[in-house]
N, C-alpha and C positions, 0 to 999 in steps of 0.2 A: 596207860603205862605209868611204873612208879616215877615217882620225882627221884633224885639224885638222893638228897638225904634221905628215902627212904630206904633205897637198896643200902646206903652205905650203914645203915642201923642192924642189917640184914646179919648172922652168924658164918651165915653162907660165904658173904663176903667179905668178913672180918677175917675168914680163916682161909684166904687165898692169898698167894706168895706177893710178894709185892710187881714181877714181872705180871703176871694172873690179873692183879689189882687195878695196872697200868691196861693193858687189853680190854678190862671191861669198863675202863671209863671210856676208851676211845671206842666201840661200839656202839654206850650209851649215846656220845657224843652225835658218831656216823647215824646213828638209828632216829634218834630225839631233838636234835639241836639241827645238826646240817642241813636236812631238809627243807627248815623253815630262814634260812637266810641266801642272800645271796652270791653265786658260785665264789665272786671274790673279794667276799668278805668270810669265808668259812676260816681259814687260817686266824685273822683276829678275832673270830665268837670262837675258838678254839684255844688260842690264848687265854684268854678271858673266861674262860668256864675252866680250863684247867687250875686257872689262879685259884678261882674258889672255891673248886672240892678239895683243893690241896690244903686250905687253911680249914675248911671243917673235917678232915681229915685229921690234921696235924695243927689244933690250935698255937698262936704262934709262931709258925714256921716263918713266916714272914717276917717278923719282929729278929729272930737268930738269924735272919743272911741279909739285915740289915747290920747288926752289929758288926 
């Protein structure tokens, strides 16, 4: 299966809406990540991965909702 940065290099999904955008990272998620942690810890490895496709998504972002 691809890693995260490479779907997100992908055309395919550079040109889905941002609701679209949002769904397939949490599939990605449900499908690649949840599996391999434990039931209650999926919510903070879900945290935690959303933090960071959001900053290589949107270099920055982080830095502008600290200002």
């Amino acid at each position: 299966m691809a890693k995260w940065v490479e779907i997100l290099q992908r055309p395919a999904y550079q040109a889905l809406t941002p609701e679209q955008k949002e769904e397939a990272r949490r599939k990605f998620f449900d499908r690649e990540v949840a599996p391999k942690v434990k039931p209650e810890e999926v919510e903070t490895h879900w945290q935690d991965f959303y933090a960071k496709i959001i900053q290589l998504e949107y270099p920055g972002a982080g830095e502008q909702m600290r200002k």
